[in-house]
DRENPA-3360 file (N, C-alpha, C; in nm, 2 decimals, always signed):
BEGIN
1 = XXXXXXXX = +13.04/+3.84/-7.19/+13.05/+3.94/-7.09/+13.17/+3.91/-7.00 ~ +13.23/+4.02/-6.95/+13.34/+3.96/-6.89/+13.41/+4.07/-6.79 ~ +13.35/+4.17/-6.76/+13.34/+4.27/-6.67/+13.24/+4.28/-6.56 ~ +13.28/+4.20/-6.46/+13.19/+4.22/-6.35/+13.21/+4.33/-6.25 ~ +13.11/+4.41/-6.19/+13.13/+4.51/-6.16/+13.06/+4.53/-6.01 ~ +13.13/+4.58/-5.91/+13.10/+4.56/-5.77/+13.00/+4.55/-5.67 ~ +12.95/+4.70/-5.79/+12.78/+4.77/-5.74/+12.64/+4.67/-5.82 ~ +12.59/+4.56/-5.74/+12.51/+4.50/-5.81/+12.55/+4.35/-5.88;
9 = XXXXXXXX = +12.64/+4.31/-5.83/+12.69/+4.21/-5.89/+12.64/+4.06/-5.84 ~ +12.58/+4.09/-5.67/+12.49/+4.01/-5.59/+12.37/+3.94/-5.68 ~ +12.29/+4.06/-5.77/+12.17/+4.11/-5.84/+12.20/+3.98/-5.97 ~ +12.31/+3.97/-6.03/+12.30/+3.89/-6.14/+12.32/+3.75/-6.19 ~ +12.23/+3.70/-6.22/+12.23/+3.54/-6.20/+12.38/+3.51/-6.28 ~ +12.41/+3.57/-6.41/+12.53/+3.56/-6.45/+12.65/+3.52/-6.38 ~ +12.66/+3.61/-6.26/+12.75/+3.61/-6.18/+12.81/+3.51/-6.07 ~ +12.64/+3.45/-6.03/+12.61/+3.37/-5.89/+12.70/+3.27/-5.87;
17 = XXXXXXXX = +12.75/+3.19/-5.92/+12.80/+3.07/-5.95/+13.00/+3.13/-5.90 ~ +12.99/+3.20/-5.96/+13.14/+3.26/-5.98/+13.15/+3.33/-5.82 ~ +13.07/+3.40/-5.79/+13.05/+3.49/-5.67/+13.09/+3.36/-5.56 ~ +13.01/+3.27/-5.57/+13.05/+3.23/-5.42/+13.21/+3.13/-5.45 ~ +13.23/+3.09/-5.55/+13.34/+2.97/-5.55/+13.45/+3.00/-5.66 ~ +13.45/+3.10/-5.75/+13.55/+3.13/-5.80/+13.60/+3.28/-5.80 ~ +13.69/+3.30/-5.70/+13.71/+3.42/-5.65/+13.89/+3.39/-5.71 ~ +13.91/+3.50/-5.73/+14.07/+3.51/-5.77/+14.20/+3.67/-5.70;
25 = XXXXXXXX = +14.30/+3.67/-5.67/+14.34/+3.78/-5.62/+14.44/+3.75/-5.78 ~ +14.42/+3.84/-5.84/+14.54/+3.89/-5.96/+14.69/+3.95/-5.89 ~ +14.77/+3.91/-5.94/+14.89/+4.00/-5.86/+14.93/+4.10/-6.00 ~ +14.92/+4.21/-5.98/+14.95/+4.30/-6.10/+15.02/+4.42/-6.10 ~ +15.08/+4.51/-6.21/+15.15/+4.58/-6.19/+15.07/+4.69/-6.29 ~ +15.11/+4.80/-6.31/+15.02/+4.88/-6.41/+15.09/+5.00/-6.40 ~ +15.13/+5.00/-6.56/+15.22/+5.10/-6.64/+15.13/+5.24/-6.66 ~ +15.17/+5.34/-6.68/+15.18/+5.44/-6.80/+15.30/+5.52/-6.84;
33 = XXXXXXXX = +15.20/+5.62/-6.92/+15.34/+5.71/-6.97/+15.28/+5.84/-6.99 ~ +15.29/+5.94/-6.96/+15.35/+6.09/-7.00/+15.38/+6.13/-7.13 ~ +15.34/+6.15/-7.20/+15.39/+6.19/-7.30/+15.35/+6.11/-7.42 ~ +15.45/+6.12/-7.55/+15.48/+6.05/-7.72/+15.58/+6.01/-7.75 ~ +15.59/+5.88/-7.73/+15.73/+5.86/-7.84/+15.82/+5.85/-7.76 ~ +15.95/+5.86/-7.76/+16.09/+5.81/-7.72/+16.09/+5.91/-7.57 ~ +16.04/+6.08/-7.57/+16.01/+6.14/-7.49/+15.94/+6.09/-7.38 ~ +15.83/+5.99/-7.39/+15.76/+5.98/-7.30/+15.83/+5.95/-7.16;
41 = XXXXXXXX = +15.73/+5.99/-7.00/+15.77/+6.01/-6.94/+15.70/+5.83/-6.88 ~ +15.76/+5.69/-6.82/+15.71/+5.63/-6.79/+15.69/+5.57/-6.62 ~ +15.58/+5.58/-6.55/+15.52/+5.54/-6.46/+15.51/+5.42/-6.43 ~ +15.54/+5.38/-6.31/+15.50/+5.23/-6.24/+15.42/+5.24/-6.13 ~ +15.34/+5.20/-6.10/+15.20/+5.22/-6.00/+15.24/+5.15/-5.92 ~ +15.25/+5.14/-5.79/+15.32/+5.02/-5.69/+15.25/+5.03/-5.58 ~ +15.21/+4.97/-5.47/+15.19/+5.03/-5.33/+15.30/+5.12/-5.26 ~ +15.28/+5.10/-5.10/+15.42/+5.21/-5.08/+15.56/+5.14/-5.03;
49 = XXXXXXXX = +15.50/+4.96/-5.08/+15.60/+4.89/-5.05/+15.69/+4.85/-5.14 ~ +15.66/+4.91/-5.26/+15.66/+4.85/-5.38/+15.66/+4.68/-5.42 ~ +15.56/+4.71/-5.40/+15.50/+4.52/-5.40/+15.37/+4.55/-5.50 ~ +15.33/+4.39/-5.62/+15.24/+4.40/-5.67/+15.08/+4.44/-5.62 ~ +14.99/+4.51/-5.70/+14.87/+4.56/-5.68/+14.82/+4.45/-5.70 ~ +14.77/+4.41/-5.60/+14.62/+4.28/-5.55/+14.50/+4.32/-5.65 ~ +14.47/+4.22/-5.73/+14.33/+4.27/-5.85/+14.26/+4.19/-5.78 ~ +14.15/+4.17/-5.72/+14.01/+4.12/-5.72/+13.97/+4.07/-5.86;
57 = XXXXXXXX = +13.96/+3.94/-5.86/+13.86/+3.90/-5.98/+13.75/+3.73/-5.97 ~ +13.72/+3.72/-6.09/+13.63/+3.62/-6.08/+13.65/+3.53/-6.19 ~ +13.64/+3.39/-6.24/+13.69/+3.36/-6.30/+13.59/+3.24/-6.36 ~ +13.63/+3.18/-6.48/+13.56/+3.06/-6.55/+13.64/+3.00/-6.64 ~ +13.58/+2.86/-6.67/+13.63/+2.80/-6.79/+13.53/+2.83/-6.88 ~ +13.58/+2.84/-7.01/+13.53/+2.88/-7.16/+13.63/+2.73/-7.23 ~ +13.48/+2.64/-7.30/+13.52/+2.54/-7.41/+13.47/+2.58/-7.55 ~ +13.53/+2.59/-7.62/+13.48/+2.63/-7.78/+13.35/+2.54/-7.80;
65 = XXXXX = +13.24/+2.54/-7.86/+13.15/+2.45/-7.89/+13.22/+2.36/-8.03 ~ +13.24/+2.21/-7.99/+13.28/+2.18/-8.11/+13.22/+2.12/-8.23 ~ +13.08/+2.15/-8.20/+13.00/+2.14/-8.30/+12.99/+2.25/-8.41 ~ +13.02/+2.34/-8.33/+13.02/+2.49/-8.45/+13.13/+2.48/-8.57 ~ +13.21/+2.34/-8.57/+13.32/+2.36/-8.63/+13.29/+2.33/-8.79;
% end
């Protein structure tokens, strides 16, 4: 699982651990485009300072089990 989600996130033991002590601000930027192909028309999302968008996240370490090998 890897989508935690705002409403209810208190609720899930999954979460608990990460909620209080691994909190993260993502610095991000986020594209689209208008259109198909060479035409397309492309977008940059920015504040009004144009400075990166602050992502809220949460975060963990993941070890492969190396017994499964």
């Amino acid at each position: 699982m890897f989508n935690a989600r705002s409403e209810g996130i208190t609720s899930k033991q999954l979460w608990k651990d990460a909620l209080k002590s691994c909190r993260v601000v993502v610095p991000a930027a986020y594209y689209d485009a208008h259109g198909k192909g060479k035409d397309a028309q492309r977008f940059a999302f920015q504040d009004e300072h144009e400075q990166l968008l602050p992502l809220a996240g949460l975060w963990s370490w993941w070890r492969p089990n190396e017994e499964a090998d």
